[in-house]
N, C-alpha and C positions, 0 to 999 in steps of 0.2 A: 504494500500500500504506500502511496507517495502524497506527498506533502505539496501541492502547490498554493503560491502564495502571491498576490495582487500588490499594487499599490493605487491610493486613490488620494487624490490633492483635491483643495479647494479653488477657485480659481481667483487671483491672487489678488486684493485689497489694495484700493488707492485710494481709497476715502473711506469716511465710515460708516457702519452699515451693519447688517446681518450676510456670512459667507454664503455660500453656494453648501449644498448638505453633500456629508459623506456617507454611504449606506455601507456599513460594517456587519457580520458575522456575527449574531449575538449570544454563536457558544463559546465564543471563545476571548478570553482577555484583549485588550488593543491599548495600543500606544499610538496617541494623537501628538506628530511633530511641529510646533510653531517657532516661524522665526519673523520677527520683525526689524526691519530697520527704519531708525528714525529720521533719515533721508540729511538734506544741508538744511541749514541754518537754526536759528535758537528754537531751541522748546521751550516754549513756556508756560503749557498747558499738556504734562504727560499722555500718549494716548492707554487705553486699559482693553483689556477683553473678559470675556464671558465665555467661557465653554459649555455649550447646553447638550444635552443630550435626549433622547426619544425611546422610547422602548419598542420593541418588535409589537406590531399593530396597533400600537399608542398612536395619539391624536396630540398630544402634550408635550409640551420643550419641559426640560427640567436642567436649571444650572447647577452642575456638578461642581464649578470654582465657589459655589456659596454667595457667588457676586464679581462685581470687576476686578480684575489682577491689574493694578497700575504696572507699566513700564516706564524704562527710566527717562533722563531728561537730558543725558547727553548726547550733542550736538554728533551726528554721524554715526551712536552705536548701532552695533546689531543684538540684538538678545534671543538668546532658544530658550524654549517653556517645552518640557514635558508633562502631558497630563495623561495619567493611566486610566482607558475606562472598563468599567466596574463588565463582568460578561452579557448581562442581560440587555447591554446597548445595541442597537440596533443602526441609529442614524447619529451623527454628530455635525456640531455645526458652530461658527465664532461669532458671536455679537462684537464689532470692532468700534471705538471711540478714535477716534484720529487722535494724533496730537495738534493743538495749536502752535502755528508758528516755522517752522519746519516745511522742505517743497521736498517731494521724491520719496517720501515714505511710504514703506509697504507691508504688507503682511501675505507671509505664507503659512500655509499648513497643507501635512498630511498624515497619511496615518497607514500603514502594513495591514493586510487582510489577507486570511488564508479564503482561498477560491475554492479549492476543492482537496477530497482525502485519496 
C-alpha cells in the first residue's frame, strides 16, 4: 500500500481579506504553512491573521488561533507561522488584516495532504 500525498496553496494575498479555502483530508492530522512578508516601507499599523477552520459537512468557520495572531512591524520582514490542524478539519482558510503603511506585502499559505492510500 503506498502513501500519496498532495499539496494545496491559497492563492496569495495582496490586500486584506478572507483566503481562497483549502479542502484537506479530515483523517488525518495537517500542517497549515504561512509566510508573510511585510513588503517596503514603515508599518505602522501590524497586519494579523485568523486561521479558521470547517468541519467535514459543517456549514460553520471556527477560529482555531482563538482570534488574530499580530505580525510584526519590521520594515521588509518575512515571518512563517505554523498552525497544526486538529484531524476532524476538513476545509481551512486565512482571514488576513493588511498592514498599514507598507507597499508589496503578501501573504502565502499552504498546507501537505495525503490524496490517496
Amino acid at each position: 500500500m503506498s502513501l500519496t500525498k498532495g499539496r494545496a496553496a491559497i492563492a496569495q494575498l495582496t490586500a486584506g481579506g478572507t483566503s481562497t479555502t483549502i479542502d484537506v483530508s479530515p483523517s488525518y492530522s495537517q500542517t497549515l504553512l504561512i509566510k508573510h512578508s511585510n513588503g517596503s516601507g514603515a508599518v505602522t499599523v501590524a497586519a494579523s491573521i485568523d486561521v479558521q477552520v470547517k468541519a467535514a459537512g459543517g456549514s460553520l468557520w471556527y477560529s482555531l488561533t482563538g482570534g488574530p495572531i499580530a505580525l510584526g512591524t519590521t520594515t521588509a520582514a518575512i515571518e512563517d507561522k505554523v498552525v497544526f490542524l486538529p484531524d476532524p478539519v476538513a476545509s481551512v482558510r486565512v482571514v488576513y488584516v493588511a498592514p498599514t503603511g507598507p507597499t508589496g506585502f503578501t501573504l502565502d499559505a499552504e498546507c501537505g495532504d495525503i490524496t490517496s492510500l
